[in-house]
C-alpha positions in Angstrom: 95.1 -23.1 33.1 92.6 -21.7 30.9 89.6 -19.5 32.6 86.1 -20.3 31.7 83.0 -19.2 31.5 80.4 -20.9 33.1 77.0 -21.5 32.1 74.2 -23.8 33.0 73.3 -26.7 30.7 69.7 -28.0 30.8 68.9 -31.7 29.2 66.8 -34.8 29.8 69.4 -37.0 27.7 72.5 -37.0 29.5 75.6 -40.1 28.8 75.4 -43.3 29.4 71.9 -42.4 27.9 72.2 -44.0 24.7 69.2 -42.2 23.0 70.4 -39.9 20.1 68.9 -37.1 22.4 71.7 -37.2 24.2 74.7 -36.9 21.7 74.3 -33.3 20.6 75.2 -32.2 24.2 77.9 -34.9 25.2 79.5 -33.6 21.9 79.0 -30.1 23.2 80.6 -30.3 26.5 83.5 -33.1 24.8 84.5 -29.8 22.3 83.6 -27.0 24.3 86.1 -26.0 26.3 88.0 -27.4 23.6 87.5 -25.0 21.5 86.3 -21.7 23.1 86.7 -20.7 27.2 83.1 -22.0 28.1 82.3 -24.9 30.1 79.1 -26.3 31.5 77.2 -27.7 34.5 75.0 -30.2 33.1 71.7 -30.4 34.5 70.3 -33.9 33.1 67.5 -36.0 33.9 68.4 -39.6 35.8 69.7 -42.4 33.9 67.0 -44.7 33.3 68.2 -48.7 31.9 65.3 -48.4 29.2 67.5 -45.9 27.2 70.3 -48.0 26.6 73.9 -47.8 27.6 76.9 -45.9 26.0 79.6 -46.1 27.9 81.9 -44.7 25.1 80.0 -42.3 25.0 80.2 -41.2 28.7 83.8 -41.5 29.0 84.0 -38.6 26.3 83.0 -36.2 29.1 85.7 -34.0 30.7 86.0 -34.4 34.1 85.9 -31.2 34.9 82.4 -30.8 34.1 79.9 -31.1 37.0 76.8 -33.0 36.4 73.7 -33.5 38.4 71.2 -35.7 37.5 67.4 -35.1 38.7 64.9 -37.0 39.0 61.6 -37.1 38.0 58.4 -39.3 37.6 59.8 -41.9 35.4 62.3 -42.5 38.4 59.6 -43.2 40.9 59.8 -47.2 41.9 55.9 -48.1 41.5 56.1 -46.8 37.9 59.8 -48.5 36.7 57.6 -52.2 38.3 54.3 -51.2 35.8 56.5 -49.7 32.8 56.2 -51.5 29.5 52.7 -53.6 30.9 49.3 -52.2 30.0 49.0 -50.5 33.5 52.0 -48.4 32.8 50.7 -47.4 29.5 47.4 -46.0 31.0 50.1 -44.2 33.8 52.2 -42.7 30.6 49.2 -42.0 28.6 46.8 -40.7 31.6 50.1 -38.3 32.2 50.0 -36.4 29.0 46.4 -35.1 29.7 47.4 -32.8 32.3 51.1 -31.9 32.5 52.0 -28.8 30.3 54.4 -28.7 27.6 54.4 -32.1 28.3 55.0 -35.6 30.9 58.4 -34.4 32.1 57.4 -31.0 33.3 57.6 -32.4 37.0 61.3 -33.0 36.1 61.5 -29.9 35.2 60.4 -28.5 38.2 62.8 -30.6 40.4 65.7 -28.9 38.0 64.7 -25.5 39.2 64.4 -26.4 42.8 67.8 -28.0 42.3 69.4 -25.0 40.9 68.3 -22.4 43.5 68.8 -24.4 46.0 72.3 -25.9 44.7 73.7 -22.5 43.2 71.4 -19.7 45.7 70.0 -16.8 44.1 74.0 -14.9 42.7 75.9 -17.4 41.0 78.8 -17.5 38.6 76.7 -18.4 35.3 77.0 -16.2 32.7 74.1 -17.7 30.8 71.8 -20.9 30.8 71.2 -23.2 27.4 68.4 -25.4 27.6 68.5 -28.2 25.0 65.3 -30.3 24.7 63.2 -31.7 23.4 61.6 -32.5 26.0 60.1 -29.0 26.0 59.9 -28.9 29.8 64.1 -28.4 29.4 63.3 -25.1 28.1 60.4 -24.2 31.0 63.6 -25.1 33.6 65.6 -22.9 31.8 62.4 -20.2 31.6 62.3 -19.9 35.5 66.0 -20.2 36.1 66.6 -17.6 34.0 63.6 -15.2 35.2 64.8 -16.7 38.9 68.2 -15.2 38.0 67.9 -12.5 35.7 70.4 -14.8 33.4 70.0 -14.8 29.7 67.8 -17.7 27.9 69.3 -20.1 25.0 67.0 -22.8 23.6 68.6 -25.4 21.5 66.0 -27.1 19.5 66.6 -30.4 18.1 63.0 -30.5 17.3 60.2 -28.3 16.8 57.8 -27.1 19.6 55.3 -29.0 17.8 56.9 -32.0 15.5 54.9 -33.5 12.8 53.6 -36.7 14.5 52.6 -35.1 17.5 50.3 -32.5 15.9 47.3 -34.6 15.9 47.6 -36.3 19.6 46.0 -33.3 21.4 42.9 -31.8 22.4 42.2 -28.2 21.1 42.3 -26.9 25.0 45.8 -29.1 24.9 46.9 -26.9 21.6 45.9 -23.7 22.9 47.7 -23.8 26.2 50.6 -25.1 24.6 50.7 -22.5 22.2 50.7 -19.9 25.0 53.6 -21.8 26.7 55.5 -21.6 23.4 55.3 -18.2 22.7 56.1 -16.9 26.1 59.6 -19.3 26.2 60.4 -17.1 22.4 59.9 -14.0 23.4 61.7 -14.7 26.6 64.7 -16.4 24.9 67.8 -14.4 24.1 68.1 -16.4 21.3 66.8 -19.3 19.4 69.1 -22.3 17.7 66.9 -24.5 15.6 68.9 -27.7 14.2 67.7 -27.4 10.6 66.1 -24.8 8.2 62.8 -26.5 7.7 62.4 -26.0 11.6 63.6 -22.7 11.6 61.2 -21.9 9.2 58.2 -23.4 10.8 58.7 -21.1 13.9 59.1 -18.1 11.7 55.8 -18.7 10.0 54.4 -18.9 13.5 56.2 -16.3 14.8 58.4 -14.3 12.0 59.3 -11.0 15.0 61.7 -14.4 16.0 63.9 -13.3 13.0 67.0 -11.2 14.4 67.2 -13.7 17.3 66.9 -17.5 15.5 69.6 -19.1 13.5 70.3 -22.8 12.5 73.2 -24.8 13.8 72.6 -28.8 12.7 73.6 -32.0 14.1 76.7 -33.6 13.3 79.2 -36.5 13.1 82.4 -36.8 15.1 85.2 -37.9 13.0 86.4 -39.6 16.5 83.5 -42.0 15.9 84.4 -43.3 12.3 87.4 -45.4 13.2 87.3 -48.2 10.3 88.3 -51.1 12.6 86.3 -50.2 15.3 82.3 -52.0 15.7 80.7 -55.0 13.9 81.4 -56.5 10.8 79.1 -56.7 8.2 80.7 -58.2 5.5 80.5 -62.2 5.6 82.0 -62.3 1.7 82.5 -59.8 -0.9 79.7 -61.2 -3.5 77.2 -59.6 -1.1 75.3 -56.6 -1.1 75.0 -55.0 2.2 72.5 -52.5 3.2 73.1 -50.4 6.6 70.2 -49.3 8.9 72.0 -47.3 11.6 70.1 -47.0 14.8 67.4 -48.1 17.2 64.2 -49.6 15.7 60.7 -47.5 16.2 58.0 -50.2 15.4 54.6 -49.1 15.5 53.5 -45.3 14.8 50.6 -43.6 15.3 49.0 -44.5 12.3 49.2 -48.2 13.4 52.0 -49.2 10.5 55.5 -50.4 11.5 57.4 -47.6 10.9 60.3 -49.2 9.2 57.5 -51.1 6.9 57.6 -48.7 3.8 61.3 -50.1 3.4 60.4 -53.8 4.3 57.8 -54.0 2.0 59.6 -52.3 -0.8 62.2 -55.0 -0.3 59.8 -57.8 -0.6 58.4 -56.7 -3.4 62.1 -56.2 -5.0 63.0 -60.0 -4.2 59.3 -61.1 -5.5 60.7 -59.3 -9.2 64.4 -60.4 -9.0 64.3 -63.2 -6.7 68.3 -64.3 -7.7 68.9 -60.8 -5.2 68.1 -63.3 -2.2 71.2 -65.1 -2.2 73.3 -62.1 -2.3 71.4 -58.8 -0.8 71.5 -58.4 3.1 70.0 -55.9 5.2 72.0 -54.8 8.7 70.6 -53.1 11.6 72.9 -51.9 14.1 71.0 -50.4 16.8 68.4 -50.9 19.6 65.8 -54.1 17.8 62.5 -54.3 18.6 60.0 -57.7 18.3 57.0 -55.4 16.6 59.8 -54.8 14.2 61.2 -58.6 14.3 58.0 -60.0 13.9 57.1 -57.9 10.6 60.2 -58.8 9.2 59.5 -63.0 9.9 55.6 -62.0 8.2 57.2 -60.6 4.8 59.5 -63.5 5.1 62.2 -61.7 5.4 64.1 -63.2 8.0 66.7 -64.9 6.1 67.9 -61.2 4.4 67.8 -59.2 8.0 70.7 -59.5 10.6 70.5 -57.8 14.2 73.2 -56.2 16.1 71.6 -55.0 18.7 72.8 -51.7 20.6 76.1 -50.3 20.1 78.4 -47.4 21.4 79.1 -44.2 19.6 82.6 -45.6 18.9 81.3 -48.9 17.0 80.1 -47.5 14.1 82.7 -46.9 11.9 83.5 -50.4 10.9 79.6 -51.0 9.8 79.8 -47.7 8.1 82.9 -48.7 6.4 81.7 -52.2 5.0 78.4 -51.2 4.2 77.2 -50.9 0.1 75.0 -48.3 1.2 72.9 -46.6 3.8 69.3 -46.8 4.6 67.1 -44.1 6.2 63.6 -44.1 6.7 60.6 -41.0 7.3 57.0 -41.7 7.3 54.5 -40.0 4.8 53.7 -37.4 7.4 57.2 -35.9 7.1 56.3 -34.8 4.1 58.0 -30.8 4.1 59.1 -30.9 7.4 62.0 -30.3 8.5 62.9 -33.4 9.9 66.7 -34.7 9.6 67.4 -37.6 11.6 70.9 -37.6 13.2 72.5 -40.8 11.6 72.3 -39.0 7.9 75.6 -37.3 9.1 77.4 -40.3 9.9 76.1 -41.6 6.2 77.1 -38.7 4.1 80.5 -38.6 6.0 81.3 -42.4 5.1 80.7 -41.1 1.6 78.5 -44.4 1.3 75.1 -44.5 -1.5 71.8 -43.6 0.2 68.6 -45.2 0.1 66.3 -42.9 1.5 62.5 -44.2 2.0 61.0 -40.7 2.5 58.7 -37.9 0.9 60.3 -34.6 0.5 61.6 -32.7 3.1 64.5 -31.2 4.7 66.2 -34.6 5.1 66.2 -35.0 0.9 67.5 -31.5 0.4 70.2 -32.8 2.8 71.1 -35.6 0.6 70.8 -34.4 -2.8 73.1 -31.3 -2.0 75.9 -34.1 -0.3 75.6 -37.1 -1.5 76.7 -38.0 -4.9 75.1 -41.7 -5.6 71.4 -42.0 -3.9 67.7 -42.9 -4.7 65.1 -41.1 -2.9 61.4 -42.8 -2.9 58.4 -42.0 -1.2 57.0 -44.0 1.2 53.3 -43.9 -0.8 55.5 -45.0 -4.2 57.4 -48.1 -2.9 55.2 -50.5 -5.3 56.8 -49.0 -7.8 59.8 -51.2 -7.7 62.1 -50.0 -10.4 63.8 -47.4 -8.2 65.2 -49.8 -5.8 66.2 -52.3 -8.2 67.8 -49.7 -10.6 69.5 -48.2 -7.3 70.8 -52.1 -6.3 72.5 -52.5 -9.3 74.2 -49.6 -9.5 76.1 -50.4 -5.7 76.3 -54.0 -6.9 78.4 -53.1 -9.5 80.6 -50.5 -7.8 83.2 -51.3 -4.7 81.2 -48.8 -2.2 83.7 -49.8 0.1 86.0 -47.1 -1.2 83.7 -44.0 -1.8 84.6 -40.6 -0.6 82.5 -38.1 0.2 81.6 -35.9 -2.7 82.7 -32.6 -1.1 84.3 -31.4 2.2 81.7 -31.7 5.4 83.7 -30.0 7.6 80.8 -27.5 8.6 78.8 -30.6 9.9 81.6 -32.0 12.6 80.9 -31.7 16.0 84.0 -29.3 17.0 83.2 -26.8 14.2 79.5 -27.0 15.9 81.0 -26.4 19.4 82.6 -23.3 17.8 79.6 -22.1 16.2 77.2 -22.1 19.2 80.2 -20.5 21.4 80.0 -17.9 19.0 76.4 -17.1 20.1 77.2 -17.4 23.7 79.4 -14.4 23.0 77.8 -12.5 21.6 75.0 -12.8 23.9 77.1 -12.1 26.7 78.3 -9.2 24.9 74.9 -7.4 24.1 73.6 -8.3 27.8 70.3 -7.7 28.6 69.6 -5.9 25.2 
C-alpha cells in the first residue's frame, strides 16, 4: 500500500455540489493519489439542494478520502424558508455589508474551529491548500496555517477581485478588503492562479508575488467525454445544432440577461435569413432559469431553443459529440480579463467550431491558439450580423460531427493537472519554512 502525504483541503464547493466550483477539486482528490503520494481531507462547506446534484460526480471520490462538511449561515433553517423571496434577498444582500472578504466568512470560521478541534494543535498535515473562491476558503486556510505553523497554498479559480464585483462595494468595503488580500499573499507559500490574465492582474497589484505565483488552468477529464453517454441533440441530420454547455445566469448587474448578447444576435440572424428557422437549433444543457426562458419567448425564440435541464459530469459527451458547434458567452465588462469559463475545455477537447459572444480577453486567446474553426464577436458588435451568418454556413456545410481537435490538449486534462500541482506541494515541502 502506497504511503501518503497528507494535507488539508479547504473548499466551499464540495460533490454532489453541482456548481462548476466544485469540479476543479473533485478532479483533484479523483487524480491525486493517482498520480503522486498525496491525499487530502477535504474541508467543504454543506451541501445545499439550490446547487444542484451530481451524483457522478461524487461517486468519483476515493473512499479513502475523509470529508467533513461545515456549516455555515446559508445552512441555518430561518434562512433556507426566506431564500429566493424578497426577504431573503434583503438577508443575502444586508450580509455583504459587514462580513469581510465576503458572506461566507462565518463558514470560514466554523472550518477553523473544526480543524483544531478535530485535528488538535500537532497533526499529520504536511501542508493546507485552500481553493476558493469564496475568498473566506483562503482566510480558513490563513489561521489554520498560522494556528499550525503549516505552509499556505491558495488555489485561485478567480481573482481576489473579479471584474463584475469591482463596482458592488463601498470605498471603506475596498480598502479593508485590500488589506485582507495582501496579508493572505504575503502569508501564502505559494500562489496558483487558473489563467495568465489573473496571474497578471495580481502581479500588477502586487509584482514581489513573482517567485511564488504560477498558473495551473482548469481542465477536462477525458472520463467525462464518453460519446454515448448524456442527451441527444440531434433529432435529424439537416439541422444545425448549437451547444450551450452549462447552467443559465439570467440577469447581471447591469440589468441585461446575460445570455442576451447571443439571443439577440440570433434574432437578428433569422430576421436576415429567415429559411435558418427551420433548420438552426440552439441546445442548453445545464441548470435553466425563467428570467432566461422568458427572454427567449420575448425575441420569439422559443421554437429554436431546447432545455435539458441539469446534467452530471458524465452526460456530456454525447451533446458534445452531436453538436455543430459550441457557444460561450462573456459580458462587455470582461473585456481583458482574464476570465476563462470552465466549459471551453470540454469545447476545444470535442474539437467542435466555437462561437464565442465575448470581447477580448484571456478566454479568446484560449480559442484562437486551440481551436481551428471559430468566430469571435463582441458583445457591443452583435448588430453586425454577417459574422454569425458567415460562421453558420461554414458548420452547415461541414459534418462537425467528425472534427478533431487541432493539436494535442494533453496539458489541459485533469491528471496532468493533478501532477502539476503535486509538483508544487513538493517542492514546498522541500524548501520548508523558507
Amino acid at each position: 500500500m502506497r504511503a501518503y502525504n497528507e494535507f488539508i483541503l479547504i473548499c466551499d464547493s464540495f460533490p454532489p455540489s453541482a456548481l462548476g466550483h466544485s469540479q476543479r477539486v473533485a478532479k483533484l482528490c479523483k487524480y491525486l493519489p493517482k498520480v503522486s503520494n498525496w491525499i487530502p481531507t477535504v474541508l467543504c462547506g454543506e451541501y445545499q439542494e439550490i446547487t444542484g446534484y451530481d451524483k457522478d460526480l461524487l461517486d468519483e471520490i476515493p473512499k479513502k478520502i475523509k470529508v467533513y462538511r461545515i456549516k455555515g449561515f446559508e445552512s441555518n433553517s430561518f434562512y433556507n424558508k426566506v431564500r429566493g423571496t424578497f426577504l431573503g434577498k434583503i438577508i443575502y444582500q444586508s450580509r455583504k455589508l459587514y462580513r469581510f472578504p465576503d458572506h461566507r466568512v462565518d463558514w470560514a470560521r466554523n472550518v477553523f474551529k473544526f480543524a483544531i478541534r478535530k485535528f488538535g494543535r500537532s497533526n499529520k498535515f504536511k501542508l493546507i491548500f485552500a481553493s476558493g473562491p469564496p475568498r473566506s476558503a483562503y482566510i480558513a486556510g490563513f489561521w489554520l496555517s498560522k494556528y499550525w505553523n503549516k505552509p499556505l497554498i491558495i488555489d485561485m479559480r478567480d481573482p481576489w477581485e473579479p471584474y463584475y464585483m469591482s463596482r458592488r462595494y463601498t470605498p471603506l468595503h475596498r480598502i479593508i478588503n485590500s488589506y485582507i488580500e495582501k496579508e493572505i499573499y504575503y502569508h501564502s507559500k505559494f500562489i496558483i492562479a487558473n489563467t495568465e490574465g489573473n496571474k497578471k492582474m495580481i502581479l500588477e497589484k502586487f509584482p514581489q508575488l513573482e517567485n511564488k505565483i504560477a498558473v495551473i488552468p482548469n481542465g477536462y477529464d477525458p472520463d467525462d467525454m464518453n460519446p454515448h453517454i448524456g442527451p441527444s441533440l440531434k433529432s435529424n441530420l439537416e439541422t444545425v445544432d448549437l451547444l450551450y454547455l452549462g447552467g443559465l445566469r439570467g440577469k447581471i448587474p447591469s440589468g441585461d440577461i446575460f445570455e442576451g448578447p447571443f439571443l439577440r444576435m440570433l434574432q437578428g440572424l433569422l430576421e436576415i435569413e429567415y429559411q435558418l428557422r427551420k433548420k438552426l437549433r440552439v441546445h442548453f444543457v445545464g441548470s435553466d432559469g425563467k428570467p432566461v426562458i422568458n427572454y427567449i419567448k420575448k425575441l420569439g425564440l422559443d421554437d429554436i431553443c431546447i432545455f435539458y435541464g441539469p446534467v452530471s459530469t458524465k452526460e456530456v459527451g454525447r451533446p458534445l459529440k452531436e453538436a455543430d458547434a459550441c457557444v460561450v458567452i462573456l459580458n462587455p465588462e470582461a473585456e481583458n480579463s482574464g476570465c476563462v469559463p470552465a466549459k471551453i475545455y470540454y469545447y476545444l477537447a470535442s474539437g467542435k467550431p466555437i462561437l464565442a459572444i465575448s470581447p477580448e480577453c484571456e478566454l479568446t486567446k484560449l480559442i484562437r491558439k486551440y481551436s481551428s474553426i471559430y468566430e469571435i464577436i463582441h458583445p457591443n458588435d452583435i448588430k453586425d450580423i454577417s459574422k454569425a451568418i458567415n460562421f453558420i454556413k461554414i458548420i452547415s456545410e461541414k459534418n462537425c460531427i467528425t472534427y478533431m481537435p487541432q493539436r494535442n490538449l494533453n496539458e489541459f486534462s485533469r491528471e496532468h493537472i493533478a501532477k502539476k500541482i503535486s509538483e508544487v506541494f513538493n517542492i514546498i515541502v522541500k524548501n520548508g519554512n523558507r
